[in-house]
DSSP file (Angstrom, degrees, kcal/mol; ACC not computed):
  #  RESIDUE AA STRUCTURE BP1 BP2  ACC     N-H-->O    O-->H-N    N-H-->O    O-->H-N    TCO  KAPPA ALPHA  PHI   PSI    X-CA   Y-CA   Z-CA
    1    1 A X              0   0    0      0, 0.0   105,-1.9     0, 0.0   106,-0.4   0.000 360.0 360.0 360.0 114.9   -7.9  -22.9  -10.5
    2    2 A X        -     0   0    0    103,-0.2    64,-0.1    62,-0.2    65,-0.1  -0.450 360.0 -92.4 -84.7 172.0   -6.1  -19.7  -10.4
    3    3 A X        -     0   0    0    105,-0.2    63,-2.7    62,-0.2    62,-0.3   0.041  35.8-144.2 -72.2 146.8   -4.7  -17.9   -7.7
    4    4 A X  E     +A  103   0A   0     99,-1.7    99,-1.6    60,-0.2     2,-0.2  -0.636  18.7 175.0 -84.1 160.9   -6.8  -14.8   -5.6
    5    5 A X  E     -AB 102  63A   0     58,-3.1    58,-2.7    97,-0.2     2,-0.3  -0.706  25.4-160.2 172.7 156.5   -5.5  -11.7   -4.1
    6    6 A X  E     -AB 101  62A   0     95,-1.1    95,-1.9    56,-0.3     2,-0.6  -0.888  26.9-161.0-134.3 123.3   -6.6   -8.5   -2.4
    7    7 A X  E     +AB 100  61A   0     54,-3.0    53,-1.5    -2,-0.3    54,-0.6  -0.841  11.8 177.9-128.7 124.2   -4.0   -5.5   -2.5
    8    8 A X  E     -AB  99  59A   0     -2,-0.6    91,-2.3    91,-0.5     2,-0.4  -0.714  26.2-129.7 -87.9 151.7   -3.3   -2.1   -0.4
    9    9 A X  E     -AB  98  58A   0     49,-2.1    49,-2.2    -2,-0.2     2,-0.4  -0.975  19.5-155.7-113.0 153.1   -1.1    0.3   -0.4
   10   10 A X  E     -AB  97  57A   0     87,-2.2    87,-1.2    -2,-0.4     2,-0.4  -0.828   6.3-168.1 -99.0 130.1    0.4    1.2    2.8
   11   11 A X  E     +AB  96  56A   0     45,-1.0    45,-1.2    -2,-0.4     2,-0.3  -0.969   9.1 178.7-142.1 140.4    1.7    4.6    3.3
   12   12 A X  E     +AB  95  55A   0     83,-1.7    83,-0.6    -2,-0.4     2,-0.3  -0.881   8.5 151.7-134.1 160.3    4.0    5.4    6.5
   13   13 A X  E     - B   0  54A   0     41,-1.1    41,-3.6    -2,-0.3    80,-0.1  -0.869  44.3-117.8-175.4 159.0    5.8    8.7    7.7
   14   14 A X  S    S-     0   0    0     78,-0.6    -1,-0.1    -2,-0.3    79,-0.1   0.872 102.0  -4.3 -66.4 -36.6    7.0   10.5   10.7
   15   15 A X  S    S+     0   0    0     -3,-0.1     2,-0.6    38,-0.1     3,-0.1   0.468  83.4 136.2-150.4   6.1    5.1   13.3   10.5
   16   16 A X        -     0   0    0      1,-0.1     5,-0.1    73,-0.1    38,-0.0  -0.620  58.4-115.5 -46.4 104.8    2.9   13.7    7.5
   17   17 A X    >>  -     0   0    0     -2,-0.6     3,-2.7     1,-0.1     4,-1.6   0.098  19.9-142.6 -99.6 126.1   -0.3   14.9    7.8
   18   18 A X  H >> S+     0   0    0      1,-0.3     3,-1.5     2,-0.2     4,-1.4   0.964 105.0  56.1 -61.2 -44.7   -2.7   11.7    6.5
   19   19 A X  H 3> S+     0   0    0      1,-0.3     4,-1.7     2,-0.2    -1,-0.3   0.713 111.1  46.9 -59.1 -25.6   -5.5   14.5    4.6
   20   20 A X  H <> S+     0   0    0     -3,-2.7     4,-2.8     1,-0.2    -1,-0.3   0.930 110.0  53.9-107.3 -43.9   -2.0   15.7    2.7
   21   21 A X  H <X S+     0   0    0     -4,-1.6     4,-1.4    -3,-1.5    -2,-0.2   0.735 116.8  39.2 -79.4 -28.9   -0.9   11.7    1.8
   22   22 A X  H  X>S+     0   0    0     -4,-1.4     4,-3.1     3,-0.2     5,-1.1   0.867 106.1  54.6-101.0 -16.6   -4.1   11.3    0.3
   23   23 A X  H  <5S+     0   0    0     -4,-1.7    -2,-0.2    -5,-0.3    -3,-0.2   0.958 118.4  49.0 -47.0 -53.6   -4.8   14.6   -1.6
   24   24 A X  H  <5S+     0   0    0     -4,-2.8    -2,-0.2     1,-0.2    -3,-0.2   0.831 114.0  39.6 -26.8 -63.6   -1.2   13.3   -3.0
   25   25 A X  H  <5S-     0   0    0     -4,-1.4    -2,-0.2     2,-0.2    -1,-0.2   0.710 105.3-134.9 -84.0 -38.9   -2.4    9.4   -3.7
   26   26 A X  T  <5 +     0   0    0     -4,-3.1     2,-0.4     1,-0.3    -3,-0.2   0.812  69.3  95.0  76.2  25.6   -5.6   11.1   -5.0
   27   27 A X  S   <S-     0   0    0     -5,-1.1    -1,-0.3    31,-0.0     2,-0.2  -0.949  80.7-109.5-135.2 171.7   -7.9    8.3   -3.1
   28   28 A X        -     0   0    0     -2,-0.4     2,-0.5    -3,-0.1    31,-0.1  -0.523  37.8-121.8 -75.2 166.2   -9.5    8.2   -0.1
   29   29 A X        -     0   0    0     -2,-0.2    29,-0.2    29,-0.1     3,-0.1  -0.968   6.3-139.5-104.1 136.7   -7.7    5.6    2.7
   30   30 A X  S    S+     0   0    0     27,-1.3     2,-0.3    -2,-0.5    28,-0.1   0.645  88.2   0.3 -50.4 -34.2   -9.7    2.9    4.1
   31   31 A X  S    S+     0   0    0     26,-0.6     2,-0.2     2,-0.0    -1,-0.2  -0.954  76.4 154.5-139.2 151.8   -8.0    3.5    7.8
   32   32 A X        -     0   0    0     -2,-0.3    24,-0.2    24,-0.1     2,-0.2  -0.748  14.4-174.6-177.0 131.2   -5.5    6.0    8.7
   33   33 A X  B     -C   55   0A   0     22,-1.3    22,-1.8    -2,-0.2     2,-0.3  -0.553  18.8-113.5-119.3-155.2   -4.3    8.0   11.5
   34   34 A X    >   -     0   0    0     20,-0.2     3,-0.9    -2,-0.2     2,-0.7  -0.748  43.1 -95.2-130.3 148.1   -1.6   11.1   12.9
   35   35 A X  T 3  S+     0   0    0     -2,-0.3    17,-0.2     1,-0.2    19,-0.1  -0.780 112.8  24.9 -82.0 134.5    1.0   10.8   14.8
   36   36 A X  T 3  S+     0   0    0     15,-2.5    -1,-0.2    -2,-0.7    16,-0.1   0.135  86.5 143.4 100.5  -5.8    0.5   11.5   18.5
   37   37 A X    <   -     0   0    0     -3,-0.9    14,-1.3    14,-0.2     2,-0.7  -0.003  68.5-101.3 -49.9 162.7   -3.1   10.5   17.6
   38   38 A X  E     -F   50   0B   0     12,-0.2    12,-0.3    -3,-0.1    -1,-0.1  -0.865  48.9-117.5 -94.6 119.4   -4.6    8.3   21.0
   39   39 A X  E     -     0   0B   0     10,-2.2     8,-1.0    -2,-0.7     2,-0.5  -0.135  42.3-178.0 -48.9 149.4   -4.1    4.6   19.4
   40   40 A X  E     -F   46   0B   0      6,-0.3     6,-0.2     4,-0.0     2,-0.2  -0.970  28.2-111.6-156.6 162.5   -7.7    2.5   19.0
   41   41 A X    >   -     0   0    0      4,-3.5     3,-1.5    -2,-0.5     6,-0.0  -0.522  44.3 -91.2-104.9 176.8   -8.6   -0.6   17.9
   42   42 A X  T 3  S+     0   0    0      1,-0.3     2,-1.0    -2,-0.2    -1,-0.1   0.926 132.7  51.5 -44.4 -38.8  -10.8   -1.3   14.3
   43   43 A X  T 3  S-     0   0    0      1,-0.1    -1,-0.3     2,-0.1    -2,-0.1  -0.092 122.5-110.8 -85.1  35.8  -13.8   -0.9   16.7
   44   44 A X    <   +     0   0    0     -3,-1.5     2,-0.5    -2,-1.0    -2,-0.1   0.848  67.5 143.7  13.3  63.0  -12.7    2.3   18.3
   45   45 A X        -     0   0    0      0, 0.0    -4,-3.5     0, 0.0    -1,-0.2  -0.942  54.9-114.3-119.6 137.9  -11.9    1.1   21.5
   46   46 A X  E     -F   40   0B   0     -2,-0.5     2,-0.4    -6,-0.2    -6,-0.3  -0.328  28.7-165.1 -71.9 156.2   -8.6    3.1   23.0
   47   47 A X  E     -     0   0B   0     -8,-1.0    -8,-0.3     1,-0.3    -1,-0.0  -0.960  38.2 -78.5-149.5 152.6   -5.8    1.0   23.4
   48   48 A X  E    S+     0   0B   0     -2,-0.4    -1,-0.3   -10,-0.1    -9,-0.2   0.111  89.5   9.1 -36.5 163.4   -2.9    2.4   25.6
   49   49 A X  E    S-     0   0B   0    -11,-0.1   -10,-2.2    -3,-0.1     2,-0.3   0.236  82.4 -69.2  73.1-174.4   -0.4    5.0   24.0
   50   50 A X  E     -F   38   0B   0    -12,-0.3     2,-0.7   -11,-0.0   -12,-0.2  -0.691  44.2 -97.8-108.1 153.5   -0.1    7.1   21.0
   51   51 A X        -     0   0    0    -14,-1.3   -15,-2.5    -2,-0.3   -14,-0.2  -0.859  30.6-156.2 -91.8 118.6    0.6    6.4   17.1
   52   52 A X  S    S+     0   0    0     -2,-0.7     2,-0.2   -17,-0.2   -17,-0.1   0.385  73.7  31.0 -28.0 -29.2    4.4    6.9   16.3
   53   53 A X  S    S-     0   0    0    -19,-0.2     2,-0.3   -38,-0.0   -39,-0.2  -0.859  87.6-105.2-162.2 162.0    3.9    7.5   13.0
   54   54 A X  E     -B   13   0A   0    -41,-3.6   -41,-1.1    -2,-0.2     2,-0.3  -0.664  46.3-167.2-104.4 162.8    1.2    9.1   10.4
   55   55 A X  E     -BC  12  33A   0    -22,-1.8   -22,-1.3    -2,-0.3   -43,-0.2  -0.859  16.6-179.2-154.9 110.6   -0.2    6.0    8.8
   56   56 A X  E     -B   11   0A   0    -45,-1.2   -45,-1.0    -2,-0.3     2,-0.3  -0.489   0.5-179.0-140.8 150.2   -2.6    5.8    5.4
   57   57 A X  E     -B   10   0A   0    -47,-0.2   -27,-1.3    -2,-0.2   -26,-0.6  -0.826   9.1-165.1-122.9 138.2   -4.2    2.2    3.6
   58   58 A X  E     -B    9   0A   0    -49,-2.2   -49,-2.1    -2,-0.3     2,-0.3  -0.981  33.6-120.6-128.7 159.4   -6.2    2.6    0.5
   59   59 A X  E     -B    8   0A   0     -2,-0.3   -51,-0.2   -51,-0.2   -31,-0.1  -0.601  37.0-178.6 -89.8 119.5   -8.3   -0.3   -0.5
   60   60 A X  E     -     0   0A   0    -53,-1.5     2,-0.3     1,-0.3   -52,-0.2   0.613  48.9 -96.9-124.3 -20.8   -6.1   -0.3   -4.2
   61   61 A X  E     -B    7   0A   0    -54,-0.6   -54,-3.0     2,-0.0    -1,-0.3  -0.859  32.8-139.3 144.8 178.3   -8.6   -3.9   -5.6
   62   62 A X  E     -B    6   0A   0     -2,-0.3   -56,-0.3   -56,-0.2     2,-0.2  -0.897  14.6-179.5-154.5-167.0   -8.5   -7.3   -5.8
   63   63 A X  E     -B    5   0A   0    -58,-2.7   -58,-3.1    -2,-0.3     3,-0.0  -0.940  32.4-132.8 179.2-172.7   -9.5  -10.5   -8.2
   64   64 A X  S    S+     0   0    0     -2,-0.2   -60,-0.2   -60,-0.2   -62,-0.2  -0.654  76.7 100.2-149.4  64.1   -9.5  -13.9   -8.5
   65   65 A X  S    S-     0   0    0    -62,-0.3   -61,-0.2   -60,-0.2   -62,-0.2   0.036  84.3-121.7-137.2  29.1   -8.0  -14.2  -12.0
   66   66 A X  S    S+     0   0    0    -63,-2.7     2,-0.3     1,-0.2   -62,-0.1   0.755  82.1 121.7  32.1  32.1   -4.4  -15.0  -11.2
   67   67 A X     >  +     0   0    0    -64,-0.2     4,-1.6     1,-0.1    -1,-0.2  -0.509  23.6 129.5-122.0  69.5   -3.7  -12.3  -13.0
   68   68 A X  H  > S+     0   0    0     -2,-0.3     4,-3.8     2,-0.2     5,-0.2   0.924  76.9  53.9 -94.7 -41.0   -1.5  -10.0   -9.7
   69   69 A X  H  > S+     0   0    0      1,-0.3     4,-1.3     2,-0.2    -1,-0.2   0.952 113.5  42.9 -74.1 -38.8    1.6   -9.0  -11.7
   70   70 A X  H  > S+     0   0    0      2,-0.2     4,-1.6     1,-0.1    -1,-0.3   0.852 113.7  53.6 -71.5 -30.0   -0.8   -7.3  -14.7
   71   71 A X  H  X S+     0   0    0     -4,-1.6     4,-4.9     1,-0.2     5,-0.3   0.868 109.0  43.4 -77.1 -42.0   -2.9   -5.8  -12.1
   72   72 A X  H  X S+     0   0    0     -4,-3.8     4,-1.7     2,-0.2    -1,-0.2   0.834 109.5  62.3 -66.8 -11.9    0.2   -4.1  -10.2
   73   73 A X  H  X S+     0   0    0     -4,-1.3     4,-2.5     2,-0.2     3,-0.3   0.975 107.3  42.2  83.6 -97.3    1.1   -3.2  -13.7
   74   74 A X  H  X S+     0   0    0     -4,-1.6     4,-2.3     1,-0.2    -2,-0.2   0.850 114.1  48.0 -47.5 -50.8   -2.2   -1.3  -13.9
   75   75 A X  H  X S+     0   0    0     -4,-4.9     4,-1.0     1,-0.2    -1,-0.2   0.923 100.1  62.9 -65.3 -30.8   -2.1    0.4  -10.6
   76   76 A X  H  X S+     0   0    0     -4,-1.7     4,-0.7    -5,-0.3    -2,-0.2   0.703  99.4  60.2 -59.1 -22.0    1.3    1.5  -10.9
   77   77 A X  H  < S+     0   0    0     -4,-2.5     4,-0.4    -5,-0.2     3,-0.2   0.964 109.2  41.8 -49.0 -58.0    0.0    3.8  -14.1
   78   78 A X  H  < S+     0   0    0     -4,-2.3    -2,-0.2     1,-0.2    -1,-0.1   0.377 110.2  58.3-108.6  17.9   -2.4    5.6  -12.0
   79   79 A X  H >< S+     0   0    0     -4,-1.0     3,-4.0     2,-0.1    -1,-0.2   0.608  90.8  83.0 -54.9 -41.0    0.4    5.9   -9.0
   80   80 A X  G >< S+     0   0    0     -4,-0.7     3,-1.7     1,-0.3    -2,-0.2   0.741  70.2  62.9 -53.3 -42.4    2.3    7.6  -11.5
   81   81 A X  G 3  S+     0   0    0     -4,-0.4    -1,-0.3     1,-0.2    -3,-0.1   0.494 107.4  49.1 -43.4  -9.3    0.9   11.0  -11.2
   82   82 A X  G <> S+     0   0    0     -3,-4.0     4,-2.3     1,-0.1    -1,-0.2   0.075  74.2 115.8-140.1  39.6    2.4   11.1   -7.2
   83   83 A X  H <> S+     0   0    0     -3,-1.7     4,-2.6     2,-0.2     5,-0.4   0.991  76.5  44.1 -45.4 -71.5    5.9    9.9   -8.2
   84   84 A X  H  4 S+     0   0    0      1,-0.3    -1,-0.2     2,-0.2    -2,-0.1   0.503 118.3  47.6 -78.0   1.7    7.6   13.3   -7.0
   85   85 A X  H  > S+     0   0    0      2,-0.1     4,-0.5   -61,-0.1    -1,-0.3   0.821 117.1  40.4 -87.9 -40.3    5.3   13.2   -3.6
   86   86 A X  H >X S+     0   0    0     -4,-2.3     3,-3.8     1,-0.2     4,-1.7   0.999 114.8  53.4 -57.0 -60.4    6.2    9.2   -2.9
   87   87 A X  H 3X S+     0   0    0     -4,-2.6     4,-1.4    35,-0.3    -1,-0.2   0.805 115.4  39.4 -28.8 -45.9    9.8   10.2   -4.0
   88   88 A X  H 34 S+     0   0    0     -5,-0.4     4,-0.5     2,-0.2    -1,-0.2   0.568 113.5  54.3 -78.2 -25.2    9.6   13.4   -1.1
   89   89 A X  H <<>S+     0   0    0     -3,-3.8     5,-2.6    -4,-0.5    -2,-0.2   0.850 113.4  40.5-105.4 -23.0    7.8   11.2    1.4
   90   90 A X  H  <5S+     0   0    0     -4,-1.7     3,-0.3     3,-0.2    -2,-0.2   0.697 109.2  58.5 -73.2 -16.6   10.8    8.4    1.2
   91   91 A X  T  <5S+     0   0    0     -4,-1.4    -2,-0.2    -5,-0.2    -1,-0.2   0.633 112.9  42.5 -84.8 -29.2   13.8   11.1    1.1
   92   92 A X  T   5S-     0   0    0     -4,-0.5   -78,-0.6     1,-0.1    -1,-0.2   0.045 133.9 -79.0-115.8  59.2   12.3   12.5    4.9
   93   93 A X  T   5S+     0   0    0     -3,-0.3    -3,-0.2     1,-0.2    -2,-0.1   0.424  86.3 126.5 111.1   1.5   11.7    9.0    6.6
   94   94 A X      < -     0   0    0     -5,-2.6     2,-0.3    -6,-0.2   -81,-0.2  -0.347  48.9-132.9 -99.4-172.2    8.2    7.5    5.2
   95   95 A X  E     -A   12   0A   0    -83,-0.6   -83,-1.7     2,-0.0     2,-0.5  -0.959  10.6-165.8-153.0 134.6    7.6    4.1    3.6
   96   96 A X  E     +A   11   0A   0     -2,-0.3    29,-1.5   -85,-0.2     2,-0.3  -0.989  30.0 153.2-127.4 131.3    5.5    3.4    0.2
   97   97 A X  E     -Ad  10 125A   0    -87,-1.2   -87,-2.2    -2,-0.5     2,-0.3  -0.935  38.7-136.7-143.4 153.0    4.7   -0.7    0.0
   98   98 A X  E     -Ad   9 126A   0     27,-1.6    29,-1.7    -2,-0.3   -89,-0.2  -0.846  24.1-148.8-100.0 154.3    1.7   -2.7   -1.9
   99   99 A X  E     -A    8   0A   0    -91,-2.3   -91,-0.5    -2,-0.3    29,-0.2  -0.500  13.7-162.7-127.1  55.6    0.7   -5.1    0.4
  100  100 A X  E     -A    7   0A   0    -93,-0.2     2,-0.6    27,-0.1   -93,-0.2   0.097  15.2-166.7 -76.8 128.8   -0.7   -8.5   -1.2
  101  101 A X  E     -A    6   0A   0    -95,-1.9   -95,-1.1    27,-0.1     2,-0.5  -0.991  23.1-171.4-126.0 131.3   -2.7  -11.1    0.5
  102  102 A X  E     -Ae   5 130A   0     27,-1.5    29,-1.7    -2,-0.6     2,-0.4  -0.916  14.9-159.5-130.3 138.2   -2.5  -13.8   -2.0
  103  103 A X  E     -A    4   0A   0    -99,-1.6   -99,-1.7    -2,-0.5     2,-0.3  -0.990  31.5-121.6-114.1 134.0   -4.6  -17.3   -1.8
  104  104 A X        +     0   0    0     -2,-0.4     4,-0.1    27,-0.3   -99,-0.1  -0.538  32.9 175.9-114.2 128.1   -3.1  -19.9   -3.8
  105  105 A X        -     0   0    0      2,-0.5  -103,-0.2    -2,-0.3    -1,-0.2   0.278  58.4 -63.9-108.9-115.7   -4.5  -21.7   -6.6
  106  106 A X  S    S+     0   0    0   -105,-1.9     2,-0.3     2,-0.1  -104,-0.1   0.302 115.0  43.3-123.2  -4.6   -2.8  -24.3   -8.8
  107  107 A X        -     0   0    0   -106,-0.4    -2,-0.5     1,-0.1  -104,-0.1  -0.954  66.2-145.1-145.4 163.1   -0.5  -21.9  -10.1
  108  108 A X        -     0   0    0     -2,-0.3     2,-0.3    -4,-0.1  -105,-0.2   0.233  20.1-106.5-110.2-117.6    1.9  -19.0   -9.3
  109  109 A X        -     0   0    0    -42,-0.1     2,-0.6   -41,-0.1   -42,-0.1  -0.805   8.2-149.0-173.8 123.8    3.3  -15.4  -10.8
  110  110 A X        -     0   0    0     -2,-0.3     2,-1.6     1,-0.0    -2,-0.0  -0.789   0.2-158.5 -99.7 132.3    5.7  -14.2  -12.0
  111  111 A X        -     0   0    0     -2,-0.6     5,-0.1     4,-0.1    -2,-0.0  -0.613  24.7-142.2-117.7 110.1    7.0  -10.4  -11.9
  112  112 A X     >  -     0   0    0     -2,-1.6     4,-3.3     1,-0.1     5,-0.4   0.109  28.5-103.7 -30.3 142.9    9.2   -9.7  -14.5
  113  113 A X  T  4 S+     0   0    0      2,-0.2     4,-0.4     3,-0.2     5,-0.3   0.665 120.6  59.5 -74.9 -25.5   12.4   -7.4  -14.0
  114  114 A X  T >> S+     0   0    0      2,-0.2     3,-4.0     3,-0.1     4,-2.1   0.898 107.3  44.8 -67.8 -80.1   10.1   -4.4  -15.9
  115  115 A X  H 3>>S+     0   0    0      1,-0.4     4,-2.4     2,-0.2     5,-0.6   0.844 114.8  44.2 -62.9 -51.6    7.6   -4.6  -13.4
  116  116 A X  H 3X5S+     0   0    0     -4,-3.3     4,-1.5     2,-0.2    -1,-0.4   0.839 112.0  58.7 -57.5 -16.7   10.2   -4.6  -10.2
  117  117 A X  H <>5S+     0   0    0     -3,-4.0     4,-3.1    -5,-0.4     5,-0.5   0.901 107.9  42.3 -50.7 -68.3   11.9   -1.9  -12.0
  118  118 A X  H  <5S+     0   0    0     -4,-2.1     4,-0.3    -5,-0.3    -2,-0.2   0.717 109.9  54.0 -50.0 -14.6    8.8    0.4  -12.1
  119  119 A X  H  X>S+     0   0    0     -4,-2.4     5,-3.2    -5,-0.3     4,-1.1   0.773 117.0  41.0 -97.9 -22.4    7.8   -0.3   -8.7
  120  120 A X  H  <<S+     0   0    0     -4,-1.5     3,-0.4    -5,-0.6    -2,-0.2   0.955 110.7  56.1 -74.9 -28.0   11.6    0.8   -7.7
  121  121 A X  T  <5S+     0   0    0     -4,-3.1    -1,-0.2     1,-0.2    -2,-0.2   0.685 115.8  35.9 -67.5 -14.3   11.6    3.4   -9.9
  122  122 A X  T  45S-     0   0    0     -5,-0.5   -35,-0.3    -4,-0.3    -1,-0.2   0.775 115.8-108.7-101.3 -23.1    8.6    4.7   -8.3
  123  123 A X  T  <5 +     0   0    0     -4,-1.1     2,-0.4    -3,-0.4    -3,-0.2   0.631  66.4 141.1  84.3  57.5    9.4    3.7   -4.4
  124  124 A X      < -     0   0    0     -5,-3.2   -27,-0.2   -29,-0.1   -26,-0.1  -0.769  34.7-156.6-120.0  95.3    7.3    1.3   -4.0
  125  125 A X  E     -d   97   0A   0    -29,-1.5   -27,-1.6    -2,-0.4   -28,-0.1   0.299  14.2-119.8 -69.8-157.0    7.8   -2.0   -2.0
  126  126 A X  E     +d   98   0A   0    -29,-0.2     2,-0.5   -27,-0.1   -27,-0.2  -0.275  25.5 169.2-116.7  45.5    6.5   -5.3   -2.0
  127  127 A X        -     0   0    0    -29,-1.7   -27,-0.1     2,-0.0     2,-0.1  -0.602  13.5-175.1 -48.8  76.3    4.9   -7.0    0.9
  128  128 A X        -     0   0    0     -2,-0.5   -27,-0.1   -29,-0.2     2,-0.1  -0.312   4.9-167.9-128.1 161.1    2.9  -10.7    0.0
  129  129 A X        -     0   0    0     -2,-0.1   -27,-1.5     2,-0.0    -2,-0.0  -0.607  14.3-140.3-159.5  78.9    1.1  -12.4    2.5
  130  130 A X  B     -e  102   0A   0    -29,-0.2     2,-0.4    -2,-0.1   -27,-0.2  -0.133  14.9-163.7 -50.1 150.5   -0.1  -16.3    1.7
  131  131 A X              0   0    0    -29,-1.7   -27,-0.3   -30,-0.1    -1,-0.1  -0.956 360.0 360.0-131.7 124.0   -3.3  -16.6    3.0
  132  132 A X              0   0    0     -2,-0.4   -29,-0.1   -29,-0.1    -2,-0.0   0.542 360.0 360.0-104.3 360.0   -4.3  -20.5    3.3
């Protein structure tokens, strides 16, 4: 049986305005708030304090074809077009990751020293998350 997995990308900054991070990314985000925004839970219920930070997730796909290292592959293609914005949003404080929730089947994955190039060459970390 091969492996599942569900991936975001996570987009962080101090003070970047979310509408500007996804005009950038060219998708919509699945949640996202401002900094200084009143914090809330998924269900909009207020939860003490303020957001720290401007904060973006897009919904980037998922499968169940063991196939994760070809798929980041493919999304890093159509990232490519908002290189010199990710580049700009990591030089004043923000944070570019994919975010993997991975369910394990009978086998695992390898990513190849091309693909961790391209996701440094672009700033993008790597986050995995077993899910059992």
């Amino acid at each position: 049986m091969a492996f599942s997995y569900r991936v975001t990308l996570q987009v962080r900054h101090p003070d970047v305005d979310p509408e500007t991070i996804m005009t950038a990314i060219g998708r919509t985000a699945r949640r996202y708030w401002r900094v200084g925004e009143d914090r809330m839970t998924l269900a909009d219920t207020p939860l003490f304090g303020t957001y720290r930070e401007s904060y973006c997730v897009f919904d980037l796909g998922e499968g169940e074809d063991g196939q994760l290292a070809a798929f980041l592959r493919r999304t890093l293609m159509q990232l490519e077009h908002a290189a010199d914005f990710i580049a700009d949003l990591r030089r004043t404080g923000g944070k570019v990751n994919y975010y993997v929730s991975w369910s394990p089947g009978d086998h695992g994955e390898i990513f190849d020293v091309d693909l961790i190039a391209d996701m440094a060459r672009l700033g993008i970390d790597l986050g995995i998350e077993p899910i059992c």
